[in-house]
C-alpha positions as CSV (number, residue, x, y, z in Angstrom):
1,X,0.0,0.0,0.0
2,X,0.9,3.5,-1.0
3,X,1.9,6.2,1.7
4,X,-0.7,9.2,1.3
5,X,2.8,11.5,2.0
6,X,4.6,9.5,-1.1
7,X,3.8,11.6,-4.6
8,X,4.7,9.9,-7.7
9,X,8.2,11.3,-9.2
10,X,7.7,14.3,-12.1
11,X,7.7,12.8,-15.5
12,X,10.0,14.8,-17.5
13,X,8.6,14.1,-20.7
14,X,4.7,15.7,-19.5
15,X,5.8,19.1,-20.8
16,X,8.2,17.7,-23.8
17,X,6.8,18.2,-27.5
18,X,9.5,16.5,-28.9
19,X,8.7,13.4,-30.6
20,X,9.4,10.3,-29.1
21,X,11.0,9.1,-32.4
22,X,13.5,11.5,-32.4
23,X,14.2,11.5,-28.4
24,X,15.1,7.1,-29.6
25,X,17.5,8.7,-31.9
26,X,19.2,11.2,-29.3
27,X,19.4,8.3,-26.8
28,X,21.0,5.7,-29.5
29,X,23.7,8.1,-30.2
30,X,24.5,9.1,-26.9
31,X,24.9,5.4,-26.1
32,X,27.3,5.4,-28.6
33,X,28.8,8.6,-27.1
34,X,29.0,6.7,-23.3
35,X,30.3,3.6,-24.8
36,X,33.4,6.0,-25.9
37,X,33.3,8.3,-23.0
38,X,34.2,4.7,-21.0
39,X,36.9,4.2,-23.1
40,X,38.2,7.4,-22.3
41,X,37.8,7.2,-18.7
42,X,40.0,3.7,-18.8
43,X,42.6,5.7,-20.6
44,X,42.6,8.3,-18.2
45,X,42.8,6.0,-15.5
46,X,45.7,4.0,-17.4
47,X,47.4,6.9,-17.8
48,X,46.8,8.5,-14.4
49,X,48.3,5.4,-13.0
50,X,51.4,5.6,-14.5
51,X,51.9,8.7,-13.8
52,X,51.9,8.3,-10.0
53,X,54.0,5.0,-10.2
54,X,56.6,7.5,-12.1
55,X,55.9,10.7,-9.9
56,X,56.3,9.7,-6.3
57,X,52.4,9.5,-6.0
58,X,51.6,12.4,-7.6
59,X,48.6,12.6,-10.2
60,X,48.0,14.9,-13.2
61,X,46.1,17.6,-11.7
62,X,44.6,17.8,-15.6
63,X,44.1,14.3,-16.1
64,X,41.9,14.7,-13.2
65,X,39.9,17.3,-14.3
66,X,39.3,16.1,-16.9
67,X,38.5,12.6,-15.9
68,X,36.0,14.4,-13.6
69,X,34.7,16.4,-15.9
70,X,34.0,12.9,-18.9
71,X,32.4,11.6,-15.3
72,X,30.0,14.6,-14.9
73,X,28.8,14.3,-18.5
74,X,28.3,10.5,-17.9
75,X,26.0,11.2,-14.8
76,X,23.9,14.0,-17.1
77,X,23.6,11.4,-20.2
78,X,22.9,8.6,-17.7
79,X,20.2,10.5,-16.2
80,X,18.8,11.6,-20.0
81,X,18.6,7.6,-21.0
82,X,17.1,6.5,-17.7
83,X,14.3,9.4,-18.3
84,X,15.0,11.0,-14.6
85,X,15.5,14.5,-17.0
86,X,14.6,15.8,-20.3
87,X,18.1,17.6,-20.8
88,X,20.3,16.3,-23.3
89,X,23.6,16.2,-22.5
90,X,26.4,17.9,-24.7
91,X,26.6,18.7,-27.4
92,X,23.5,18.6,-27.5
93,X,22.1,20.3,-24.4
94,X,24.5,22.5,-22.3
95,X,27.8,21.5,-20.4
96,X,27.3,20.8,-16.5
C-alpha cells in the first residue's frame, strides 16, 4: 500500500513536445557517445596510474579534471537515458 505523503516522481517528458521518435535517436547516439566516453575514462585511468608509479604518488592535476569532468557528462547522459531529465547532455544540451 501507497503512503498518502509519497507523490509519484515528475515525468520529465509531461511538458516535452519533442517526438518520441527522435528522443530514440538522441538516446541511440548518446549510447554510442558513453560507450566512448568509457573508453576514455579507462585511458585516463591508465594513464593516471602511470603517472603516479613515475611521480612519487603524484597525479595529473589535468588528467583529473578532466576525468571528472567525462564523469560529470556520464551522470547528465545517464540521467537523459534512464528518463529521470529531459536535458540532453552535450553537445547537444549545455555543459554541466
Amino acid at each position: 500500500m501507497q503512503d498518502s505523503n509519497d507523490s509519484p516522481p515528475p515525468n520529465p517528458l509531461a511538458k516535452s513536445t519533442e517526438p518520441l521518435w527522435l528522443r530514440l535517436i538522441y538516446m541511440l547516439i548518446i549510447a554510442a557517445m558513453i560507450s566512448i566516453a568509457q573508453t576514455i575514462l579507462f585511458l585516463i585511468a591508465a594513464i593516471q596510474f602511470i603517472v603516479i608509479l613515475i611521480d612519487n604518488r603524484q597525479p595529473n592535476v589535468r588528467l583529473a579534471d578532466f576525468g571528472a569532468t567525462v564523469g560529470t557528462w556520464v551522470a547528465a547522459a545517464a540521467r537523459y537515458q534512464s528518463v529521470a531529465t529531459d536535458t540532453k547532455p552535450w553537445p547537444f544540451g549545455p555543459m554541466d
